[in-house]
Backbone bond lengths (Angstrom), bond angles and torsions (degrees), N, CA, C in turn:
res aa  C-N    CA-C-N  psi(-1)  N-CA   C-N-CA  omega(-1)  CA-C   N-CA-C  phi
1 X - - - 1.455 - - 1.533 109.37 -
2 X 1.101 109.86 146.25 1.908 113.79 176.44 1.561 115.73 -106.88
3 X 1.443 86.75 81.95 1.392 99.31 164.25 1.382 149.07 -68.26
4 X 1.520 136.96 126.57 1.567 124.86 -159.47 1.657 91.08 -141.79
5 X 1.745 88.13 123.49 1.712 104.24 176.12 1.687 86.44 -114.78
6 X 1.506 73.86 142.40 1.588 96.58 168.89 1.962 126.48 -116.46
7 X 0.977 97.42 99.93 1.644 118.26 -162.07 1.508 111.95 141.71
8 X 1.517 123.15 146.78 1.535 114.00 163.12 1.297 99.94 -135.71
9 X 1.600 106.61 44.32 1.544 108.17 163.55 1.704 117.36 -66.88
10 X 1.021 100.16 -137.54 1.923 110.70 -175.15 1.583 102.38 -89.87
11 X 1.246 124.03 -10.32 1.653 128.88 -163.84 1.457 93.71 -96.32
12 X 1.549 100.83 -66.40 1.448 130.04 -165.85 1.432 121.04 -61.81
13 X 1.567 97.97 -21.83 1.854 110.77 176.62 1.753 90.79 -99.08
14 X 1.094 146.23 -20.55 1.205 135.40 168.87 1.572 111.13 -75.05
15 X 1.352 111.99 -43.28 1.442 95.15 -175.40 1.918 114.26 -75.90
16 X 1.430 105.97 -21.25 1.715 101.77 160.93 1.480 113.83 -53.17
17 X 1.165 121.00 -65.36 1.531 139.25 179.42 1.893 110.18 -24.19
18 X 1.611 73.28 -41.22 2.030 82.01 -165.75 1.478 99.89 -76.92
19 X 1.608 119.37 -40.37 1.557 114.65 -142.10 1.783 92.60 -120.94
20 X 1.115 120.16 -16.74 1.513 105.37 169.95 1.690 139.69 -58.45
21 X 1.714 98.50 -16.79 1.418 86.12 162.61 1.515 123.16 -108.31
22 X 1.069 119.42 8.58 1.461 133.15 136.18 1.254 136.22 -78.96
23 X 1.190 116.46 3.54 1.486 108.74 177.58 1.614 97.16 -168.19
24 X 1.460 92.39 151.61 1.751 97.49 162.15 1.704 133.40 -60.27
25 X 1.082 118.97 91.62 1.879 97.64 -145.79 2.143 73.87 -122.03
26 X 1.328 80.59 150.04 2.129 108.81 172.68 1.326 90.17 -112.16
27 X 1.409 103.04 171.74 1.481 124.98 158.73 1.730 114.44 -153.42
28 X 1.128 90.28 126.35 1.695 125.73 -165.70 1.804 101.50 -89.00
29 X 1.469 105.04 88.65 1.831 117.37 171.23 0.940 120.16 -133.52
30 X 1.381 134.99 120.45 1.400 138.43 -179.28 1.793 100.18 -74.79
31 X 0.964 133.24 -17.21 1.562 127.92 -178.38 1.565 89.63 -100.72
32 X 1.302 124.90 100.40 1.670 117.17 144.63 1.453 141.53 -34.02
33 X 1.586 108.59 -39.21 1.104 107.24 171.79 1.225 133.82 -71.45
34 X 1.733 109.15 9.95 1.991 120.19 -159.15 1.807 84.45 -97.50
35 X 1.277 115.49 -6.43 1.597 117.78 -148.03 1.350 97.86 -118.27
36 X 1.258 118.30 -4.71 1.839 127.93 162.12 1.883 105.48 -20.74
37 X 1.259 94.66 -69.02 1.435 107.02 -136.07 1.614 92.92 -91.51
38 X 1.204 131.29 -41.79 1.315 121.80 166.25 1.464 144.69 -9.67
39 X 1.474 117.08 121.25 2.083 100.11 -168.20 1.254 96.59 -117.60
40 X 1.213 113.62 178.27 1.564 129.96 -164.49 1.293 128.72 -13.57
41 X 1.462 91.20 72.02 1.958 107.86 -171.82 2.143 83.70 -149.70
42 X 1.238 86.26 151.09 1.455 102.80 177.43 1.783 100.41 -91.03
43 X 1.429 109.54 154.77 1.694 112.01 -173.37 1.388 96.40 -118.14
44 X 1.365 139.93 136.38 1.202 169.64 -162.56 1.368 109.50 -120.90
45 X 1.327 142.52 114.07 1.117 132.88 135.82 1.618 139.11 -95.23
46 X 1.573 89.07 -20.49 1.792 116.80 -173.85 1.315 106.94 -86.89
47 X 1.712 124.60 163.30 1.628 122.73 155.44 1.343 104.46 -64.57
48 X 1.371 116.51 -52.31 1.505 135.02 172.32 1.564 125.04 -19.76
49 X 1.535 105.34 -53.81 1.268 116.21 134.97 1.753 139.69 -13.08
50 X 1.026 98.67 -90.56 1.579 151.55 -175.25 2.223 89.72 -52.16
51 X 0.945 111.63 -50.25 1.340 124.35 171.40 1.294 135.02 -49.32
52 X 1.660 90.01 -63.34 1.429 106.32 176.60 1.783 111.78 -92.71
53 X 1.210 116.06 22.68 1.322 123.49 171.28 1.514 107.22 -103.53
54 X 1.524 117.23 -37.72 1.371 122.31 -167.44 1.621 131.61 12.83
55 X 1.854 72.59 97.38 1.939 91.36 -155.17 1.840 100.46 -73.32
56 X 1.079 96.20 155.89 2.123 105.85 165.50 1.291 105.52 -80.26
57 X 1.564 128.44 -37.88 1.602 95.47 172.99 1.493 91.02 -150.05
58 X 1.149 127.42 -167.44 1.508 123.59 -153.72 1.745 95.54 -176.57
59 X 1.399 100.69 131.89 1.475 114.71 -172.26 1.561 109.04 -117.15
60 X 1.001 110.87 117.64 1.624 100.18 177.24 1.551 109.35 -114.59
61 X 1.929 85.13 123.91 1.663 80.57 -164.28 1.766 86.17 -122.99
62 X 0.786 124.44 39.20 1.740 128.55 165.25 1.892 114.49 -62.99
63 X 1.009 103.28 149.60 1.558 98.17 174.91 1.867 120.06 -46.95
64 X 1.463 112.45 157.12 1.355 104.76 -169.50 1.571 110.22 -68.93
65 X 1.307 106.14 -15.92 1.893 108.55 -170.81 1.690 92.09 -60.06
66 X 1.052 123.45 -49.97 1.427 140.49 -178.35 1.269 123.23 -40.01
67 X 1.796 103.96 -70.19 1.279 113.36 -139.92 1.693 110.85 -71.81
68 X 0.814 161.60 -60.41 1.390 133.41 131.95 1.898 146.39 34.73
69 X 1.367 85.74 -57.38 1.610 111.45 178.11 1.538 111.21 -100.16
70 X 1.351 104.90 -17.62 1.866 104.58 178.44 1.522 96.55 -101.93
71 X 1.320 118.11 -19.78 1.942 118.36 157.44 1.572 113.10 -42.77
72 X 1.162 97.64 -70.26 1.506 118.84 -179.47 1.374 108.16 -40.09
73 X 1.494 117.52 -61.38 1.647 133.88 -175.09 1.224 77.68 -39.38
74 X 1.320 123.99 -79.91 1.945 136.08 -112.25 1.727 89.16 -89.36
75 X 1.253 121.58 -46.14 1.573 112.12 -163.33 1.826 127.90 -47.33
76 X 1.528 91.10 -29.77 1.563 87.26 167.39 1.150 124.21 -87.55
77 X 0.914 134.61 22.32 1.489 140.98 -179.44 1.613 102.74 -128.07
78 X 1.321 123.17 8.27 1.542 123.02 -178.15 1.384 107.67 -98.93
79 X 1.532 139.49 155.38 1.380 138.50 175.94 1.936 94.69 -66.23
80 X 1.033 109.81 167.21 1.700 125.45 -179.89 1.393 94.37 -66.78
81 X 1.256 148.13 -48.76 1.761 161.13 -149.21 1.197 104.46 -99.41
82 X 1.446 134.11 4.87 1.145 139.85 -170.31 1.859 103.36 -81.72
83 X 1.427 110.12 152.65 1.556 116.62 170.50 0.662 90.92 -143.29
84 X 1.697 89.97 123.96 1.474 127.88 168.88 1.631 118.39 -97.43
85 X 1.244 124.37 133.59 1.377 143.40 167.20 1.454 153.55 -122.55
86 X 0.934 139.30 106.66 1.476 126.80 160.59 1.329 116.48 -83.98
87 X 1.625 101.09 172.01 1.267 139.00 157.88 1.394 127.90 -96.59
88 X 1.537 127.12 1.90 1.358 129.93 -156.83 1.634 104.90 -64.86
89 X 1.127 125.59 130.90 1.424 143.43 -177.31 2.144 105.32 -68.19
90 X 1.545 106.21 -4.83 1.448 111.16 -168.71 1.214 102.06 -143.91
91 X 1.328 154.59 132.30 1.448 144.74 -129.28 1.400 98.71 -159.03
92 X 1.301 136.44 -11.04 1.295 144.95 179.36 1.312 109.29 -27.30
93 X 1.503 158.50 70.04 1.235 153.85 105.95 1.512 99.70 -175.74
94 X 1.462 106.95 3.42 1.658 99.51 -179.85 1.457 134.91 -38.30
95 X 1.423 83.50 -40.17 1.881 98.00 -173.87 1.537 108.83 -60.04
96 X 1.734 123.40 -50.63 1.145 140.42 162.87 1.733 113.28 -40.39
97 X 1.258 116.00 -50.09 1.286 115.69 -164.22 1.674 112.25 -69.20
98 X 1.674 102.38 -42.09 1.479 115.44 -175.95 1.080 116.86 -96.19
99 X 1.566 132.64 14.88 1.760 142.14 141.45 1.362 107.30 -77.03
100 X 1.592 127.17 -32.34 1.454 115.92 -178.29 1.576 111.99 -90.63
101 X 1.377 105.01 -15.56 1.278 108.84 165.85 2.160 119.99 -45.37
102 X 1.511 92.86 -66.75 1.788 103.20 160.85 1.439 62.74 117.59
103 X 1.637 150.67 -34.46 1.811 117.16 -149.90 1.191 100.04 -101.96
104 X 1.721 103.15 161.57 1.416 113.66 174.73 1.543 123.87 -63.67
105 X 1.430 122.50 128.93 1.051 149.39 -174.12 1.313 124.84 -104.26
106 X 0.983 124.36 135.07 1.916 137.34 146.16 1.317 122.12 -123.65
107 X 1.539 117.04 132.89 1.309 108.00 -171.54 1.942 98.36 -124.89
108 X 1.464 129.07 130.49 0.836 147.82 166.60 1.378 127.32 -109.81
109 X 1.770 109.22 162.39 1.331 111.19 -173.72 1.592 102.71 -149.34
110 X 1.662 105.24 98.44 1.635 105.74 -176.24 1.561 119.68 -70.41
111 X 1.056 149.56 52.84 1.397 144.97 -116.52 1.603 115.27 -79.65
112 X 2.118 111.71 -13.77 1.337 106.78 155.29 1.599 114.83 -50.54
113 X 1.207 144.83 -69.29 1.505 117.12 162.18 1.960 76.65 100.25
114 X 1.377 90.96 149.38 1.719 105.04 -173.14 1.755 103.99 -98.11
115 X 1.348 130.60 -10.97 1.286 121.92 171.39 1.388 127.17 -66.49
116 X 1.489 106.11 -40.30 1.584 108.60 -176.74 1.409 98.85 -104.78
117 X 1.632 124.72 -74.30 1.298 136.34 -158.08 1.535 107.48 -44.24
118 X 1.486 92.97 144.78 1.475 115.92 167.19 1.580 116.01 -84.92
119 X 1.236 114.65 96.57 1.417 116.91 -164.10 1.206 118.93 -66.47
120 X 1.388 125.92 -21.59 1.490 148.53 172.69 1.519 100.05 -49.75
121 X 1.841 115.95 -49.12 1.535 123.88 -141.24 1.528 90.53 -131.56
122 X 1.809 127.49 81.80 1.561 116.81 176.30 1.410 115.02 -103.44
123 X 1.411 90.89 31.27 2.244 87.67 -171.40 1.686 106.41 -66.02
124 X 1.321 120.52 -30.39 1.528 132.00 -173.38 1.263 104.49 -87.67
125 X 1.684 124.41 -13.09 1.903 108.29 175.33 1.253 113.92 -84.46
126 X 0.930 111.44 176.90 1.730 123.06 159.54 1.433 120.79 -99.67
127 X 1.129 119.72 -170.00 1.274 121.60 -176.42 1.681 110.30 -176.47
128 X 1.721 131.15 121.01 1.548 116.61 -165.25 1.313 97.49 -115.31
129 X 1.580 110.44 159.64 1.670 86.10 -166.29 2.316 73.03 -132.82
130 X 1.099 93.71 154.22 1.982 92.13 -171.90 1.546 81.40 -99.04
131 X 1.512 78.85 141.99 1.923 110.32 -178.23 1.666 95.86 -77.29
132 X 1.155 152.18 -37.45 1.130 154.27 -150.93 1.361 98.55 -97.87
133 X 1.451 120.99 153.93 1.630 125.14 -170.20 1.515 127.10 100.07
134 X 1.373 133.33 -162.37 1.186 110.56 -177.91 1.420 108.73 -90.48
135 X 1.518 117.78 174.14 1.181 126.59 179.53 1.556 121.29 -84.66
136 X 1.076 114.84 -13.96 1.764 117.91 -167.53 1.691 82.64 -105.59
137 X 1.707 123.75 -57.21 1.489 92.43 173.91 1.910 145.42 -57.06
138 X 2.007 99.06 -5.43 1.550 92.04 -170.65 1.491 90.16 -95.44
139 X 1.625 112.39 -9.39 2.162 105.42 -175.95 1.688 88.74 -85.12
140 X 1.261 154.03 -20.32 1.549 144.03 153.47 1.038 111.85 -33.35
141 X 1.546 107.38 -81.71 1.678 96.99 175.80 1.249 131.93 -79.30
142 X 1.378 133.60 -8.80 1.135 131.50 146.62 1.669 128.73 -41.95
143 X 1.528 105.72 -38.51 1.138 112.55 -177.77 1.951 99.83 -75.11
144 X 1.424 99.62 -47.28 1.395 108.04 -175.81 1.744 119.67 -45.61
145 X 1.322 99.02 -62.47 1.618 109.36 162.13 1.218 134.43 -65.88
146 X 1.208 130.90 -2.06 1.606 145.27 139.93 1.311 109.16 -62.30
147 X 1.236 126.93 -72.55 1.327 135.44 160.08 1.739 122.23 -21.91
148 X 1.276 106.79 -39.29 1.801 104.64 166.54 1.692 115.47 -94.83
149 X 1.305 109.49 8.57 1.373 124.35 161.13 1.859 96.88 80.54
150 X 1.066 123.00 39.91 1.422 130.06 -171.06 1.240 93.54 -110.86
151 X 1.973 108.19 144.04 1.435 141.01 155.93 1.449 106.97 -21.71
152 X 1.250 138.73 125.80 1.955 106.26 175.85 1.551 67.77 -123.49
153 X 1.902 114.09 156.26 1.581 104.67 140.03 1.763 87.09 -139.62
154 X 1.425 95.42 168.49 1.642 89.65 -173.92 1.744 93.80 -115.68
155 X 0.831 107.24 136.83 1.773 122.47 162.02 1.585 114.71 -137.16
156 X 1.876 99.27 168.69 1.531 100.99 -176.24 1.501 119.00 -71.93
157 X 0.760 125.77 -153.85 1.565 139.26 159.66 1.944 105.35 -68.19
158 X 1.199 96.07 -73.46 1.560 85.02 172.43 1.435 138.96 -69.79
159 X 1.696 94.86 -10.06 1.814 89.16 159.09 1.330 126.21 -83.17
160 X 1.469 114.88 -27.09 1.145 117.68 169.08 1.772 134.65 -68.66
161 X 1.258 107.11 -11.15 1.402 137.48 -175.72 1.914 94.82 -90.88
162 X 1.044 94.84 -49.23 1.888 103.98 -173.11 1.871 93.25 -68.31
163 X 1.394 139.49 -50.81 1.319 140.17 166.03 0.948 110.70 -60.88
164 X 1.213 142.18 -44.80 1.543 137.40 -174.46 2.118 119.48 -65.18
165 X 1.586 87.33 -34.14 1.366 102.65 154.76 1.131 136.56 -47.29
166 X 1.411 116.57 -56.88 1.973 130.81 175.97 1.662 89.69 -78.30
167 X 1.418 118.23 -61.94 1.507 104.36 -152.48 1.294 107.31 -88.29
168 X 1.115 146.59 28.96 1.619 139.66 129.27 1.541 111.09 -124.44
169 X 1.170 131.66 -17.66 1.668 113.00 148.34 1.183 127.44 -77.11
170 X 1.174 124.74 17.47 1.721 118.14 167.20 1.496 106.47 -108.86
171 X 1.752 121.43 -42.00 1.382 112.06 151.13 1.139 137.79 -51.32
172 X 1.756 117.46 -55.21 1.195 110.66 171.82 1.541 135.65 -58.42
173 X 1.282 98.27 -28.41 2.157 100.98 177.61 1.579 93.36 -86.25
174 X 1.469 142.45 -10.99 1.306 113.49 -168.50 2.024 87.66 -102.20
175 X 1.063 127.76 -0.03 1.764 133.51 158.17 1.207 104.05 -67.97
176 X 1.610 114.28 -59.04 1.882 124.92 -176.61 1.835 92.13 -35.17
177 X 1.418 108.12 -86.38 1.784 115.83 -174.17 1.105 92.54 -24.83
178 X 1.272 124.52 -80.56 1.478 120.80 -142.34 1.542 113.10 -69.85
179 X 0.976 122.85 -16.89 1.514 136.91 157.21 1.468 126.14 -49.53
180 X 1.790 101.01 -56.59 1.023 119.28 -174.71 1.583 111.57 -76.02
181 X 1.400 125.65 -19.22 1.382 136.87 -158.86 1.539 101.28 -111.94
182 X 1.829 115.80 11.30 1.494 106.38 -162.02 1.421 88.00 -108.38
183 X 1.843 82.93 156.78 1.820 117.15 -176.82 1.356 92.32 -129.43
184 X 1.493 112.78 160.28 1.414 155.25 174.88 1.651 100.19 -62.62
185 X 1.216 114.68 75.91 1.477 117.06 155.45 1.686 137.09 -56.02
186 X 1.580 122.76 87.03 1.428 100.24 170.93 1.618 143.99 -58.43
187 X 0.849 93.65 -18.57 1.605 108.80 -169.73 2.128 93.09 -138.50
188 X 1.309 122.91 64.24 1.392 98.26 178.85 1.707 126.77 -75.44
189 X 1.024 145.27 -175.87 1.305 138.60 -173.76 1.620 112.42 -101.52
190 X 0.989 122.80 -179.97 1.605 113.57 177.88 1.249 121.52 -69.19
191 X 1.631 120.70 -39.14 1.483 131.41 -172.43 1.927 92.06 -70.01
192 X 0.915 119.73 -59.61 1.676 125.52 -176.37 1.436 97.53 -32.08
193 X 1.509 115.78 -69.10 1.485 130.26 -154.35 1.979 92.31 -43.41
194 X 1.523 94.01 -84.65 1.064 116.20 166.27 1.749 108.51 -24.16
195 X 0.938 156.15 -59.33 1.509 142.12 -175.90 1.613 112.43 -65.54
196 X 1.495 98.96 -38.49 1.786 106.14 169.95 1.243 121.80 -81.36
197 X 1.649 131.60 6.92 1.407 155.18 173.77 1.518 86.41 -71.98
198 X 1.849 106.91 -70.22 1.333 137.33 -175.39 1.496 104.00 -40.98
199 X 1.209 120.96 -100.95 1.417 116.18 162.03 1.378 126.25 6.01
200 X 1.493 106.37 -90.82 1.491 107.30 167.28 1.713 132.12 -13.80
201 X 1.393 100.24 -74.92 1.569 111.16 158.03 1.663 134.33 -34.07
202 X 2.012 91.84 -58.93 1.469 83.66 156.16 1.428 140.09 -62.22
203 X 1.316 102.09 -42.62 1.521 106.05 174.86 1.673 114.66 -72.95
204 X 1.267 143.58 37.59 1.633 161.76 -161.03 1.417 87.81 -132.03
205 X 0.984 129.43 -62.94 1.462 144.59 -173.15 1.960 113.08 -34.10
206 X 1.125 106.55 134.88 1.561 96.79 -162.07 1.537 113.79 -69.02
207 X 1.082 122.75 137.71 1.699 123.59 167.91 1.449 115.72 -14.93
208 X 1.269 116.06 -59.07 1.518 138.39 -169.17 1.336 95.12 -44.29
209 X 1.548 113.69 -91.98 1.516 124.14 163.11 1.517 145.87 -0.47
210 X 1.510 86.76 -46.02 1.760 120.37 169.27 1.497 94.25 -75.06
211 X 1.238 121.34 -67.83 1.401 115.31 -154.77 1.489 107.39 -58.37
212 X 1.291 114.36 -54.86 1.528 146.59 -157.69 2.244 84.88 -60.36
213 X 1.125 101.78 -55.22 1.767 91.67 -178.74 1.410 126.83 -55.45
214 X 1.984 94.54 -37.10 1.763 102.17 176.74 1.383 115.60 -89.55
215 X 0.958 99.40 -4.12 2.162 99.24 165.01 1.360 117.76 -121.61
216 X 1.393 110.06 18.86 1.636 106.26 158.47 1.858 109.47 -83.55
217 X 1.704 97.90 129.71 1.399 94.70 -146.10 1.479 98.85 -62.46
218 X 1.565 143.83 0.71 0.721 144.68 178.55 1.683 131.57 -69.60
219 X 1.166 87.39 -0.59 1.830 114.96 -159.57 1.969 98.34 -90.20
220 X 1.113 107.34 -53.80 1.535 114.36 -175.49 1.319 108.14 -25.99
221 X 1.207 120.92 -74.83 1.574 140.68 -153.88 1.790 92.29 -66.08
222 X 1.173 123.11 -31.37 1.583 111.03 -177.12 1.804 103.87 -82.13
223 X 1.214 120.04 -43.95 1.337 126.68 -171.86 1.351 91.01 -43.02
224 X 2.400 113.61 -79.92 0.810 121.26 176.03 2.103 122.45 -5.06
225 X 1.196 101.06 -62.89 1.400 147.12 168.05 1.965 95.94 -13.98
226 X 1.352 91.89 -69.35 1.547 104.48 -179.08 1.119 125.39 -82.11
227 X 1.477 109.83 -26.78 1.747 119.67 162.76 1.896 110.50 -30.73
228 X 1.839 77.31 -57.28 1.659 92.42 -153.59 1.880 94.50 -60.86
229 X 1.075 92.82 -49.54 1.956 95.27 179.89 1.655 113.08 -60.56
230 X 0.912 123.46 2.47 1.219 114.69 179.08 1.806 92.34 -105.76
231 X 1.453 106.17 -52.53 1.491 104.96 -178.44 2.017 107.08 -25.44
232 X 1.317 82.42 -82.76 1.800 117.32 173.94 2.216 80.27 -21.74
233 X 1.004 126.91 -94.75 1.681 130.85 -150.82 1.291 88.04 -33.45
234 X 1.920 113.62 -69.01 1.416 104.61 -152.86 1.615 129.50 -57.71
235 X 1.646 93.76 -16.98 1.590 91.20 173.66 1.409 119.50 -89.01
236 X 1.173 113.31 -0.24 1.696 112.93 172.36 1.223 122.76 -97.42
237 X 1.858 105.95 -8.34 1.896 117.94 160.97 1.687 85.81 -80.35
238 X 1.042 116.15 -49.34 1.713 93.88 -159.80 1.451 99.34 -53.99
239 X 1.418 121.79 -66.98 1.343 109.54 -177.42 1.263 128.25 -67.71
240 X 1.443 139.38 25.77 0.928 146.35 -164.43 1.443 116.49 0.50
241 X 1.872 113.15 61.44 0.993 111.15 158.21 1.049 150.73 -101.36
242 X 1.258 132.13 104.81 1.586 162.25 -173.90 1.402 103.38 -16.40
243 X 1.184 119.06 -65.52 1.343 152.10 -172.78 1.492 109.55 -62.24
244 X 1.572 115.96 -45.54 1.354 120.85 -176.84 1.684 100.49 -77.13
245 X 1.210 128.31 -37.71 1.404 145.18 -119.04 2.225 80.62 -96.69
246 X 1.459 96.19 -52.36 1.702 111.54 -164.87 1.460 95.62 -76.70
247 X 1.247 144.92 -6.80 1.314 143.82 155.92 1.359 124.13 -99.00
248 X 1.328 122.07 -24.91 1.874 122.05 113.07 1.087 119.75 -17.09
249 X 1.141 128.44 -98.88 1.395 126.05 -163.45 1.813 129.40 -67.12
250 X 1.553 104.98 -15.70 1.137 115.63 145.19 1.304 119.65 -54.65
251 X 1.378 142.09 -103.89 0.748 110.81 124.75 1.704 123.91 91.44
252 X 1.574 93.37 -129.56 1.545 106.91 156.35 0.957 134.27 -67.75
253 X 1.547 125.74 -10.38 1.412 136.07 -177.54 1.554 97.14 -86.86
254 X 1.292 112.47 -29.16 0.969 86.08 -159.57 2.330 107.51 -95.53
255 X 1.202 102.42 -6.70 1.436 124.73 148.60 1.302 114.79 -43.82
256 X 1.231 115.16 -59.56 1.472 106.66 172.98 2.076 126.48 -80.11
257 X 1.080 95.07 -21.18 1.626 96.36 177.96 1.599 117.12 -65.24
């Protein structure tokens, strides 16, 4: 198959890595120098390019501020039979955008993610693959993400939007606090280090991304969520109750087990 990713960031140089010796795959970068290090994949800088390659399916793994607007760029220059895809971790009008498009689509969500995961080792990630789109593009990556021994589950557009809500707005705003509430540690402890490891990473993460998680309207009701749990702590330091405190932490322990 002639494959064309568009980006040769950390996503976009992983998905060459994976699919270039199986398939004919390009990569579509307006910065040349991101395309240094790349092996047996052809480098693209032109539409011109991009044309006379006329890929079978096409992954766009560019940042989310992007991916949208480099759709638009790239679609006229694609054959009519072409499938088009992302990876964007935030999906907010996708479904809309790639019905007015008219081309075949798959939309995915690799959820190892290049900040934390060990890309070498994905038996412990997940991976969501969207039920909506064509059928030969969601058995690609289905087949693909089985193949790296990853979690797959498939949901729609709006289930995945409804998960993407709890499971990166409850991490990311409880990083925001702790971000926002941080001091200059000399000597910090291991759990500290480790949360500002955390932090760090999150905050690497592009603006877009950030924004796009805390205004998916789905996000409110979880924030809300932590308000109320924080309320609930601070009044059981004020009253320093013992009693309240050990049915607390029950509790949450038992949330996480």
């Amino acid at each position: 198959m002639r494959i064309l990713i568009l980006g040769a960031g950390k996503m976009g140089s992983f998905f060459t890595d994976l699919l270039s010796f199986k398939h004919e795959c390009a990569v579509y970068e307006i910065d040349p120098k991101r395309m240094r290090f790349l092996y047996n994949t052809q480098r693209f800088t032109t539409l011109e390019e991009v044309s006379a390659f006329r890929p079978e399916l096409v992954i766009n793994a560019v940042t989310l501020k992007y991916t949208l607007s480099v759709f638009e760029e790239i679609i006229p220059h694609l054959p009519s039979d072409c499938i088009i895809s992302d990876i964007s971790s935030v999906k907010t009008g996708f479904l809309d955008f790639y019905e007015k498009t008219g081309m075949r689509y798959v939309s995915t969500h690799p959820m190892f993610g290049p900040t934390f995961a060990n890309l070498g080792a994905l038996s412990s990630e997940n991976a969501i693959v969207i039920t909506e789109g064509d059928y030969m593009g969601r058995l690609f990556f289905l087949d693909l993400y089985n193949h790296l021994g990853l979690h797959v589950h498939e949901y729609s557009f709006s289930e995945h939007d409804e998960a993407m809500a709890y499971s990166l707005s409850v991490p990311f705003v409880s990083t925001f606090v702790f971000s926002a509430v941080m001091k200059k540690q000399d000597a910090p402890g291991t759990t500290f280090k480790r949360h500002l490891n955390i932090a760090k990473g999150v905050l690497s993460e592009d603006d877009t991304l950030l924004r796009e998680i805390l205004f998916n309207p789905r996000t409110k009701s979880h924030v809300e969520g932590i308000r109320a749990e924080l309320k609930e702590l601070i009044e059981i330091i004020d009253r320093h109750d013992e009693e309240a405190l050990n049915s607390y932490l029950k509790k949450i322990r038992k949330n996480i087990s």
